[in-house]
C-alpha positions, -999 to +999 in steps of 0.1 A: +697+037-659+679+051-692+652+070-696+631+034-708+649+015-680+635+043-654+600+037-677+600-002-675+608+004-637+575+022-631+557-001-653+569-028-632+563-008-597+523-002-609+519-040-604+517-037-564+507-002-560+472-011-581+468-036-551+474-009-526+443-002-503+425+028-498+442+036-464+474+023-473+472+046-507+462+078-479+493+068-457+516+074-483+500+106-489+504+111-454+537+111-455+544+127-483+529+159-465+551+152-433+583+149-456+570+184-472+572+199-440+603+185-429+626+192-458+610+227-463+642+244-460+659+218-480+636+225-509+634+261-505+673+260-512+671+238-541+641+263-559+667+290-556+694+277-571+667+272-603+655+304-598+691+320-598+695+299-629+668+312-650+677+351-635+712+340-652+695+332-685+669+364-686+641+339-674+602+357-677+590+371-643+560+352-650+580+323-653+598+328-625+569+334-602+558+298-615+592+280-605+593+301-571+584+279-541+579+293-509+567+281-474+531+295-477+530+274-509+546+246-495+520+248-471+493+252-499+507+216-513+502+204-481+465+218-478+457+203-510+474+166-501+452+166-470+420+174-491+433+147-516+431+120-485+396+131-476+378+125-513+368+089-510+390+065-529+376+063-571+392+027-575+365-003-571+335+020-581+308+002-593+300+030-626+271+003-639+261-029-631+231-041-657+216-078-672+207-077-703+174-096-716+198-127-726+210-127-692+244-112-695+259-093-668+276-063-672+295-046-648+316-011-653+345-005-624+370+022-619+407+005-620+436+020-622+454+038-652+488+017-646+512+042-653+504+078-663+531+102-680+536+139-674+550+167-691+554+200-678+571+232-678+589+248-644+560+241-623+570+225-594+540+226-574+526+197-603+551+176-595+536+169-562+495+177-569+503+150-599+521+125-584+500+123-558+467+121-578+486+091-596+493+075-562+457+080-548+440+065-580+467+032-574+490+042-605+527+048-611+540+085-626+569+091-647+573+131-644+593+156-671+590+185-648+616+205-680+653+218-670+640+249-655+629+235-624+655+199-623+669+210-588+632+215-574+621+186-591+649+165-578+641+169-538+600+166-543+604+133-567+630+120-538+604+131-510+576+112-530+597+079-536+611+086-494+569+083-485+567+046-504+597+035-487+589+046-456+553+026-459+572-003-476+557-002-512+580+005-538+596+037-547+600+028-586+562+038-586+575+078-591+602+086-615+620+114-634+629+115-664+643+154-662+681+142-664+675+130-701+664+161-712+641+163-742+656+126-747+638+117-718+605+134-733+606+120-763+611+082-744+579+093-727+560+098-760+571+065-776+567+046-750+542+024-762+527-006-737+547+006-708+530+042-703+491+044-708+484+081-707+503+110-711+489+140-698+509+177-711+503+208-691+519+242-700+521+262-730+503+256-760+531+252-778+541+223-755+511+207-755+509+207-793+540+193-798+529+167-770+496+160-794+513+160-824+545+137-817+532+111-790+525+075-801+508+070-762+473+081-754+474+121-746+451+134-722+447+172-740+445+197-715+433+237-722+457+264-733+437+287-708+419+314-725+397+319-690+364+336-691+341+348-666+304+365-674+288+384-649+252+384-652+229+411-643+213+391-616+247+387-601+255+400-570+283+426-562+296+411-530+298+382-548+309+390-581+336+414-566+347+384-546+350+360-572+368+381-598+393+391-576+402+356-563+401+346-600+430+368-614+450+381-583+458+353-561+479+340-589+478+364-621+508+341-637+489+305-637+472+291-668+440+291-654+439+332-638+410+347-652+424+368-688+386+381-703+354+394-678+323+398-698+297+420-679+259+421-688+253+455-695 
């Protein structure tokens, strides 16, 4: 199939999985946690053979830290899929509901996107904290997860497509593009009627280009530039806490802490 074929596919899948309940939406989350767990080892081989190939090529360390899965973050995907299942479901919300003097109702509901586009840069763990966001919220994803991470990207977008089959919804709700390259980016971008958002997350660069070159709706996420201000009224135990957990738990993601302003 093409890159558009692939896109029409998901199009076509969003149908039926904008139907999906609220508990049937949470089993497939469900089992996308228990196919995490079960093809850990699977996975963990596949992330090595990307990170051997970007060693090969002189790849950043920050960038490998990025690509690198391990079984504590496996674990952390899982943590965060489980906290996913517990927020109550958005779709069917009832925003505002007013009459107007001439009688006219209004009514303003949450529905689903349809299909929602993402491109991203050897970041793995997005695959799975996007797709799974798409999922909950009743929409098909179409993922460009960049060559860097193609091998990782290949077992978590199966795993995904694995936990609609195994509920009996359609699997042609998750697809990858990565195959096509920047072919299948740029089929993304134009891809007018059959994606309704795009969303970019990585480099500015990226995310630029993204802006600049889509003809579908782009969600414009932030380039990072993270500040935190420490007021004098703050307290140490605190402040100590929160700066630490801010920049080393992960000092290689976007959103670690880079500027601390302190009151004097």
């Amino acid at each position: 199939m093409s890159a558009l074929e692939l896109i029409k596919a998901a199009k076509n899948a969003s149908k039926s999985i904008g139907l999906l309940t609220s508990d049937q939406k949470n089993e497939v989350l469900k089992s996308v946690s228990v196919l995490l767990s079960e093809r850990t080892q699977e996975l963990l081989a596949a992330n090595q053979v990307d990170i051997d190939n970007g060693q090969a090529v002189d790849m950043s360390k920050s960038l490998q830290d990025r690509l690198r899965l391990t079984e504590a973050r496996i674990e952390s995907l899982r943590v965060a899929i489980a906290e996913l299942i517990n927020i109550p479901d958005p779709i069917g919300e009832t925003v505002r509901d007013i009459t107007r003097p001439n009688g006219l109702h209004l009514k303003e509901v949450r529905v689903p996107f349809g299909v929602i586009g993402a491109i991203y840069e050897a970041r793995p763990n997005v695959t799975i904290d996007i797709a799974c966001m798409a999922l909950k919220t009743g929409s098909a994803i179409i993922l460009r997860g960049g060559s860097a991470a193609q091998n990782t990207n290949s077992v978590l977008v199966q795993i995904l497509k694995d936990a609609l089959s195994a509920n009996n919804h359609n699997p042609e709700a998750v697809q990858s593009v990565d195959e096509f390259g920047r072919d299948g980016a740029n089929a993304m971008m134009k891809a007018i009627g059959l994606i309704d958002v795009l969303i970019p997350r990585g480099s500015a660069s990226l995310i630029h280009a993204v802006i600049e070159e889509s003809k579908v709706p782009v969600i414009q996420t932030g380039d990072g530039v993270v500040h935190i201000f420490l007021d004098a009224t703050a307290k140490e135990e605190y402040a100590i806490s929160i700066v630490k957990n801010a920049k080393v738990q992960r000092p290689t993601v976007c959103n670690a802490l880079e500027t601390l302003l302190i009151h004097k």
